[in-house]
RONU-608263 format. One line per 10 residues: number of its first residue (from 0); their letters; for each residue y, z, x of N, C-alpha, C, O. Coordinates in steps of 0.1 Angstrom, whole numbers, padded with zeros to 4 digits. Atoms other than C-alpha are relative to their C-alpha. Layout:
NUM = A = Y:Z:X:Y:Z:X:Y:Z:X:Y:Z:X  ...
% end
This chain:
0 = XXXXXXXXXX = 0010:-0006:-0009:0688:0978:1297:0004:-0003:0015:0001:0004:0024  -0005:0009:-0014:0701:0957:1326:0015:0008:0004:0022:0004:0013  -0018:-0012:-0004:0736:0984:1327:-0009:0015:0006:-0005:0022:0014  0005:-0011:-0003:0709:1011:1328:-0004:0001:0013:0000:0011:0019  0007:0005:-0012:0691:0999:1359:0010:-0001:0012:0008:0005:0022  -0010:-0003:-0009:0721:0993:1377:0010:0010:0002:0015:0014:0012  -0003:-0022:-0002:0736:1030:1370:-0003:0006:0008:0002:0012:0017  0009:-0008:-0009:0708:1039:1381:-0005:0000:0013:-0009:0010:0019  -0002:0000:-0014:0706:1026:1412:0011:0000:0010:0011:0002:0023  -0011:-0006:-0010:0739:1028:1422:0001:0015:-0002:0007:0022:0007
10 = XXXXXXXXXX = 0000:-0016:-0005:0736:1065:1417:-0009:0007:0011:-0007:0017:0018  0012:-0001:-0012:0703:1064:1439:0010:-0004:0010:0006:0000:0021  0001:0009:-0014:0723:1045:1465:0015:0013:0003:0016:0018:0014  -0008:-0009:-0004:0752:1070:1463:-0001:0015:0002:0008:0022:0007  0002:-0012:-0008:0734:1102:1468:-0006:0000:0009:-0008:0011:0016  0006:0003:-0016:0716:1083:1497:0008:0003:0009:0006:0010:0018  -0006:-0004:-0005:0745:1080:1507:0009:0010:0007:0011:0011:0019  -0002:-0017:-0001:0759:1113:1506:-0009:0007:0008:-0004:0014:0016  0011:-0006:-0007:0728:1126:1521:0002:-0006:0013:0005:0001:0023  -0001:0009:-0014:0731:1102:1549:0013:0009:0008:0012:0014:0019
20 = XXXXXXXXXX = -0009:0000:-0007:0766:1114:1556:0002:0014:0003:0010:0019:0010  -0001:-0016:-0004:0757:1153:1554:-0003:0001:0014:0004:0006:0023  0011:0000:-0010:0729:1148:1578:0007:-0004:0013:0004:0001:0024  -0005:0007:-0012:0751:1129:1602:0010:0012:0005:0011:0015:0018  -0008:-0009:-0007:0779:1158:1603:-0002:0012:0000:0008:0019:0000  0006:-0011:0001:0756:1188:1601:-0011:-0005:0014:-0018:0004:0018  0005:-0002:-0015:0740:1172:1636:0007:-0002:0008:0005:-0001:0020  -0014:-0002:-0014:0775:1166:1650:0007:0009:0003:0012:0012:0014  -0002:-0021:-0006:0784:1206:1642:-0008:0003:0008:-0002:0009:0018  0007:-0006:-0006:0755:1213:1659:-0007:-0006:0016:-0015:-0001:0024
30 = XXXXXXXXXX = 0000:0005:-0010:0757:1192:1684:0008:0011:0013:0018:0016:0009  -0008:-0011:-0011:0770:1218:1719:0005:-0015:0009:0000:-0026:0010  -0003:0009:-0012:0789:1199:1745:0000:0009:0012:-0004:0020:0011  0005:-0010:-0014:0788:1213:1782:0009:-0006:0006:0012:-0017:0003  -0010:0003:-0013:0813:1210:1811:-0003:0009:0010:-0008:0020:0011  0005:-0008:-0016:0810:1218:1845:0014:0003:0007:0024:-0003:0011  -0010:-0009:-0004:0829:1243:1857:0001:-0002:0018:-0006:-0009:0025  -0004:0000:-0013:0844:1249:1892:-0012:0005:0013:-0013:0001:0025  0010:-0002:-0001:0815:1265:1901:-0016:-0009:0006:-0025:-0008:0014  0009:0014:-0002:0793:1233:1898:-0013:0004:-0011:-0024:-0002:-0012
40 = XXXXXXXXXX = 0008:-0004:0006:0777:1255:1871:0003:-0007:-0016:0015:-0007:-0018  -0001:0003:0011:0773:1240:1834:-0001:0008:-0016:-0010:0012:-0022  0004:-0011:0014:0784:1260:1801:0007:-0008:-0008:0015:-0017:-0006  -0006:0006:0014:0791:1252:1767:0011:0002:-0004:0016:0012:-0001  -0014:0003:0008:0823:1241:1747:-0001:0004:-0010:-0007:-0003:-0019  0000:-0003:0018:0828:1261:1717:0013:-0012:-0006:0024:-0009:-0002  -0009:0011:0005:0847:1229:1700:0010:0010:-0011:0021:0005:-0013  -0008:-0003:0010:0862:1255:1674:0013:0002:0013:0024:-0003:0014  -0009:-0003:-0012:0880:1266:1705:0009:-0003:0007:0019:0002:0010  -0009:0014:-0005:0891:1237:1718:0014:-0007:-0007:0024:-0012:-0004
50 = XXXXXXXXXX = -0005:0007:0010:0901:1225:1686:0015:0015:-0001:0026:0011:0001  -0011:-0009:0006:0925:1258:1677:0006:-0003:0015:0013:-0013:0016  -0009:0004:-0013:0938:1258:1714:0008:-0014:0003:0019:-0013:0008  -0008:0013:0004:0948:1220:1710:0013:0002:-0009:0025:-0002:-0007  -0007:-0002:0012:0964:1229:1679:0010:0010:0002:0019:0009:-0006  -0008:-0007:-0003:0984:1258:1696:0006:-0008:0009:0012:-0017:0003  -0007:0016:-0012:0997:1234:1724:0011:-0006:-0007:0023:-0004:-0004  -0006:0008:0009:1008:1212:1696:0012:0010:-0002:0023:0011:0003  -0012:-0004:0005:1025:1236:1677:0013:0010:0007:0024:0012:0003  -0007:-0008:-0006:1038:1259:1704:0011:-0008:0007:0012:-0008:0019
60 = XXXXXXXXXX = -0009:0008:-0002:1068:1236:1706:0013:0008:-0002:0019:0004:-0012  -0003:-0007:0008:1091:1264:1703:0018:0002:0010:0028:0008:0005  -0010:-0005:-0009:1117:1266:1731:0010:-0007:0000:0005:-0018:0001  -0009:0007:-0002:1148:1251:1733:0009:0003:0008:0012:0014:0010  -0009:-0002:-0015:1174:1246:1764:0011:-0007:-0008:0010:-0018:-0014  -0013:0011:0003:1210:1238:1754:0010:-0002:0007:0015:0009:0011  -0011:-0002:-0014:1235:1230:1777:0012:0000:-0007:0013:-0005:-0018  -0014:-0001:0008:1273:1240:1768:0009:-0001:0012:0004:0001:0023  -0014:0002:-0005:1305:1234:1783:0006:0017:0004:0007:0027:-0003  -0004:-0011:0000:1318:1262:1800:0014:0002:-0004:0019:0012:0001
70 = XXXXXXXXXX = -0016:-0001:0009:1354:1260:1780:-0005:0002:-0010:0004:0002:-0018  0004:-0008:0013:1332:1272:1752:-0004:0012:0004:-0015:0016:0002  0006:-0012:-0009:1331:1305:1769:-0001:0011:-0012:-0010:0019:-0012  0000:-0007:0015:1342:1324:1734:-0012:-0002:-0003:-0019:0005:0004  0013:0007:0004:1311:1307:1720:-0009:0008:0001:-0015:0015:-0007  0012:-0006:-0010:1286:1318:1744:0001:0013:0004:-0009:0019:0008  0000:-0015:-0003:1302:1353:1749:-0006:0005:-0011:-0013:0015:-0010  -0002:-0010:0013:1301:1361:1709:-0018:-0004:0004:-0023:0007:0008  0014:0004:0001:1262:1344:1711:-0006:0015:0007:-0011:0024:0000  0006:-0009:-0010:1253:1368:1744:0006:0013:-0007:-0003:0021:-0010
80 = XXXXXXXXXX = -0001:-0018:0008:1270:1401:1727:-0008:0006:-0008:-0013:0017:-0008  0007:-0004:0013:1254:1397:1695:-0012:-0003:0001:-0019:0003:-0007  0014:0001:0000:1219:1383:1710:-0008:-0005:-0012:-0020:-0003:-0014  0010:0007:0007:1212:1362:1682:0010:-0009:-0005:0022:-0005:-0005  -0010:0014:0009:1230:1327:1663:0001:0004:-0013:-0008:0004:-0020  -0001:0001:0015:1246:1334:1632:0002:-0011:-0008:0005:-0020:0000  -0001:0010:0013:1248:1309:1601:0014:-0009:0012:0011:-0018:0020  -0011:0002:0000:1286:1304:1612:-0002:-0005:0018:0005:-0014:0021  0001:0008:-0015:1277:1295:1653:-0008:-0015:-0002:-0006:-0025:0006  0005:0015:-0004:1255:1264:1645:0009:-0007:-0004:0011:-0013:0007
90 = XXXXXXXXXX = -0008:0012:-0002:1282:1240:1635:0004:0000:0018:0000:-0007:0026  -0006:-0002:-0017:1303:1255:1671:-0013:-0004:0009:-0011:-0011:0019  0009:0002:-0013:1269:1252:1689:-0005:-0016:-0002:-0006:-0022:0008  0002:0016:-0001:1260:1215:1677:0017:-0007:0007:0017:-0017:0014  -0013:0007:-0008:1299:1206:1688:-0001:0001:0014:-0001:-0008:0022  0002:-0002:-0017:1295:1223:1720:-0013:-0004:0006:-0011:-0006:0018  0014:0004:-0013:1259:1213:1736:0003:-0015:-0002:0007:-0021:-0012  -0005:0014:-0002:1264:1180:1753:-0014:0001:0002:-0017:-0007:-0007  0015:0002:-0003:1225:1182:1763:-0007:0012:-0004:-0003:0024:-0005  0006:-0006:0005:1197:1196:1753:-0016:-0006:0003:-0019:-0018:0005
100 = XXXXXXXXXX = 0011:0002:-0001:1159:1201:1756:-0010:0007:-0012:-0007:0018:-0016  0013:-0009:0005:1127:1212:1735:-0016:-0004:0000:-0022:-0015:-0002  0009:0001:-0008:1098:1219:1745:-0010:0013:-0001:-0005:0022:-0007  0006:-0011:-0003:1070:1245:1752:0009:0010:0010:0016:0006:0020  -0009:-0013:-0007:1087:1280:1765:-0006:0001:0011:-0001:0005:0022  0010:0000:-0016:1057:1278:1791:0006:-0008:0011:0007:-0005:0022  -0002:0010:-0007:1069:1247:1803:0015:0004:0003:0019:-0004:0012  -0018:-0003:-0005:1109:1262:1808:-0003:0013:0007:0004:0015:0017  0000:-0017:-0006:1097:1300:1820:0003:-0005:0012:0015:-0004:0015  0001:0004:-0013:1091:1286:1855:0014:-0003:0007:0017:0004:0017
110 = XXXXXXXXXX = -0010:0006:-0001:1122:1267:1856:0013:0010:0001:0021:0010:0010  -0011:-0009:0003:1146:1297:1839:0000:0005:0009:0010:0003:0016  0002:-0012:-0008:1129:1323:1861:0011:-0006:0017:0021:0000:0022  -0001:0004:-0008:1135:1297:1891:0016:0004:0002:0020:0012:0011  -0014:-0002:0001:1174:1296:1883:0006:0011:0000:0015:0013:0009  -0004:-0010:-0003:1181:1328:1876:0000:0008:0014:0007:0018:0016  0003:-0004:-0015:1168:1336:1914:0009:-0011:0009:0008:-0011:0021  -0006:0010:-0010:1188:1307:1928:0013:0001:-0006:0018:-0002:-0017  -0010:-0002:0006:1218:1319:1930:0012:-0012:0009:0025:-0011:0009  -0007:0012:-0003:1229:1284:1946:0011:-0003:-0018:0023:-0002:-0019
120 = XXXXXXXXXX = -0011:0005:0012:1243:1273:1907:0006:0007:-0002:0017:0003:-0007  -0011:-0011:0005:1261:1306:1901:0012:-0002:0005:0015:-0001:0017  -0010:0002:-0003:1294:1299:1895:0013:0016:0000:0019:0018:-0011  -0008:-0011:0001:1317:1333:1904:0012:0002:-0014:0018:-0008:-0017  -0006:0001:0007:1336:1344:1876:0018:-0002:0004:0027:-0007:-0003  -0014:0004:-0006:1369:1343:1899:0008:-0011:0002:0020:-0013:0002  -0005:0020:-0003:1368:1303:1904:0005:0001:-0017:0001:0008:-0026  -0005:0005:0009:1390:1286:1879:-0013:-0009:-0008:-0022:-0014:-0001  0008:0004:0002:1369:1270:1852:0003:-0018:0003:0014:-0023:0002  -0003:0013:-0001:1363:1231:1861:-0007:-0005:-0014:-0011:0003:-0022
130 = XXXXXXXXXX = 0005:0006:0010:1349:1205:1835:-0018:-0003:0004:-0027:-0008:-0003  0014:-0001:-0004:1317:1206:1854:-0011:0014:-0001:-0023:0013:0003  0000:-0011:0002:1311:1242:1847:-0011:0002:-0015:-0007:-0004:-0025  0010:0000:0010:1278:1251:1821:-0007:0013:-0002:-0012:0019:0007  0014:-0009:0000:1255:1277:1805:-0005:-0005:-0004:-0003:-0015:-0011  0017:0003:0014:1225:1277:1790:-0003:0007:-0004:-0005:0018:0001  0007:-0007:0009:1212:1286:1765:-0012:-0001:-0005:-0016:-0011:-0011  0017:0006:0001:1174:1292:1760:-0002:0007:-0013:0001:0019:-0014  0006:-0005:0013:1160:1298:1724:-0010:0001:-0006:-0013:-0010:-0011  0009:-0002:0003:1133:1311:1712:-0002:-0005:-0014:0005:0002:-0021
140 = XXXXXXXXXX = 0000:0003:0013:1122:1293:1677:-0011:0007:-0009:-0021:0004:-0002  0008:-0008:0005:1099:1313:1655:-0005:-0018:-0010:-0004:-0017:-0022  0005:0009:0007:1086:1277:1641:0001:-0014:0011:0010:-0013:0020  -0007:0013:-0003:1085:1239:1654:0008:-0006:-0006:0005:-0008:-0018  -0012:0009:0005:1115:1220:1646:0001:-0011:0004:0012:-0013:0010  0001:0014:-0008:1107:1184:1655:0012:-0010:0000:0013:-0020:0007  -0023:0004:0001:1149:1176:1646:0002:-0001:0011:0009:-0011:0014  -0004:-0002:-0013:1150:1189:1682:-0005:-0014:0010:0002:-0017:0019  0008:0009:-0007:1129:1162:1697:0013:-0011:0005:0024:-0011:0000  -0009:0012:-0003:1147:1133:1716:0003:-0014:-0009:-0005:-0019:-0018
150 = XXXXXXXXXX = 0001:0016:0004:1157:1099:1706:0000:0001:-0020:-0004:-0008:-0028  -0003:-0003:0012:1167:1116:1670:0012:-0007:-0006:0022:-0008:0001  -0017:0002:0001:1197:1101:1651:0006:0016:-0005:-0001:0025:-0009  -0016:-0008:-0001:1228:1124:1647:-0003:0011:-0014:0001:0023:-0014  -0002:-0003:0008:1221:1133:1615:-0013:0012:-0003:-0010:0023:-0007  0012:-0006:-0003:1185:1149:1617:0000:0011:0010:-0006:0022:0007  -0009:-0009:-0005:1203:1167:1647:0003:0009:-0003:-0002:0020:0001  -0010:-0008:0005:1230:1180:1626:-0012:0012:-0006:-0014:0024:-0002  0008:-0011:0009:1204:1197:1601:-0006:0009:0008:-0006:0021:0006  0002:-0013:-0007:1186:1211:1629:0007:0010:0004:0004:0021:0006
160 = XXXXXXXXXX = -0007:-0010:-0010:1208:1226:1644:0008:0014:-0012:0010:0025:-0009  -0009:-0009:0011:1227:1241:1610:-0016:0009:-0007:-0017:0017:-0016  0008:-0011:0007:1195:1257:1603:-0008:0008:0010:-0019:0013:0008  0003:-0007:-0013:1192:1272:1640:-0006:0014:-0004:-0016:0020:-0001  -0003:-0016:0002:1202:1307:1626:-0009:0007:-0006:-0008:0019:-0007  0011:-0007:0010:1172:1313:1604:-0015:-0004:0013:-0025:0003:0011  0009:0006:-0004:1148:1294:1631:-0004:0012:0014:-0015:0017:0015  -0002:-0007:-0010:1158:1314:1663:-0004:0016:0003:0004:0024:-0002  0007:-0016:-0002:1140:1349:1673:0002:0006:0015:-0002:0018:0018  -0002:-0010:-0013:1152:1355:1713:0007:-0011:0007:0005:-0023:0006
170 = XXXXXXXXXX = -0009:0009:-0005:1178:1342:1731:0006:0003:0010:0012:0014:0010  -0009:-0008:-0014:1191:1345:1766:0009:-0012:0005:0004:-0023:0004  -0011:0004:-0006:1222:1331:1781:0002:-0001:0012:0001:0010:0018  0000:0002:-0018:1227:1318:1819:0013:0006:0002:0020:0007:-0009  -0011:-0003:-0003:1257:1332:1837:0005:-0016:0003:-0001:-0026:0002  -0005:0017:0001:1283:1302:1843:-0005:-0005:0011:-0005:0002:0021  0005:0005:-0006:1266:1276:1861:0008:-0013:0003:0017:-0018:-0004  -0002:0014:-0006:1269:1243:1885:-0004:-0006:-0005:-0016:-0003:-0005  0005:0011:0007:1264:1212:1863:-0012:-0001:0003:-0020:0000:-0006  0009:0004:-0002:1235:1205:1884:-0015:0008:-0001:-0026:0005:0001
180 = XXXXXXXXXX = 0015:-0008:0006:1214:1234:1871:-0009:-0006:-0013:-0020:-0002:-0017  0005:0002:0013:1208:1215:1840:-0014:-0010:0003:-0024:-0011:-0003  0008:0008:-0003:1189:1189:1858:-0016:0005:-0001:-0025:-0003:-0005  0009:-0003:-0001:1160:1214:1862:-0008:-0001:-0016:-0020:0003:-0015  0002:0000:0015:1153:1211:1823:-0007:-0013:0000:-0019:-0012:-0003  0001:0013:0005:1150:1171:1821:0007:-0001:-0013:0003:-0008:-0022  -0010:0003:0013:1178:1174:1794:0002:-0012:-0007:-0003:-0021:0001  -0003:0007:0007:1187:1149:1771:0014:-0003:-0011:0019:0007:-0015  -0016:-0003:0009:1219:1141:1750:0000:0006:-0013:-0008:0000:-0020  -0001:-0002:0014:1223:1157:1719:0000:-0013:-0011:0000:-0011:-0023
% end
C-alpha cells in the first residue's frame, strides 16, 4: 500500500510539474517585446523574426575569397573560361591558394566591388609576371562549409577544399593583381 501512495504522488507531483512548465512557456510565447525605433516610437518584435533572421546570418556563411599566385595563371584561366571548379581543379586550387577567407558574401561585396573600381592593384598584362603578382578568387557556396573557417588543421582543409566542386554555384575571378589587394579581405593562410 505504501508503493501505491508513492506512485501516486509522484505522478501528482509530475503532472504538476508539467503543468507548471506549460504555463510558464505558453506566457513566454506570448509574452511581445518592443524596441524603440529611430523615430523614438515603440513597436513590437515578432521573436519568430528575429529568431529566422539570426539563423540566416548564421548560416549565410557562404562566400569564399582565395588568393592564388599569379604563376598559376593556367589554373585561374581554365577556372574563368569554364565559370565553374571542376572535381579535377580542387587538388590544383588547394596547392595554389596561399590565403584565403570565408565569410558572409555581404561582408566581401563592398570590398570586391571596391577593387574592381580601384584600378590602383591592376597589374597590366604587359609587365612580366613577379612573385608578388595574385588573383582572386570569390566563391559562391550553395551551403556552409565550416572546413573553410580559420585556425583549421591541414587536413579538414584538404577535404574542404576536394569537395569545392559540388559546393560552389558562382564564381568570379580578379584580373592580375598587386599583392596588396588581398589585404582588403583580412585573409588568412590556408
Amino acid at each position: 500500500m505504501n508503493i501505491n501512495i508513492i506512485d501516486f504522488l509522484y505522478k501528482k507531483l509530475c503532472n504538476f510539474l508539467q503543468s507548471l512548465l506549460n504555463t510558464k512557456k505558453d506566457h513566454y510565447d506570448n509574452q511581445s517585446e518592443y524596441i524603440n525605433d529611430r523615430e523614438g516610437n515603440f513597436r513590437e518584435i515578432d521573436n519568430d523574426n528575429v529568431k529566422n533572421k539570426f539563423d540566416r546570418e548564421i548560416s549565410e556563411k557562404n562566400c569564399l575569397i582565395l588568393v592564388i599566385r599569379a604563376s598559376n595563371i593556367s589554373l585561374v584561366n581554365h577556372i574563368k573560361n569554364k565559370g565553374k571548379i571542376d572535381q579535377n581543379d580542387c587538388e590544383n586550387l588547394y596547392q595554389s591558394t596561399i590565403y584565403l577567407n570565408y565569410d558572409n558574401e555581404d561582408k566581401f561585396l563592398y570590398e570586391w566591388q571596391q577593387l574592381t573600381n580601384e584600378k590602383k592593384f591592376y597589374i597590366s598584362n604587359e609587365q612580366e609576371y613577379s612573385d608578388g603578382d595574385i588573383f582572386l578568387i570569390k566563391v559562391k557556396l550553395k551551403n556552409t562549409e565550416n572546413r573553410f573557417n580559420p585556425n583549421l588543421d591541414q587536413i579538414e582543409r584538404y577535404d574542404a577544399f576536394m569537395n569545392l566542386a559540388n559546393l560552389a554555384i558562382d564564381i568570379e575571378v580578379s584580373e592580375r593583381l598587386d599583392m596588396e589587394a588581398y589585404e582588403k579581405f583580412n585573409v588568412y593562410n590556408r
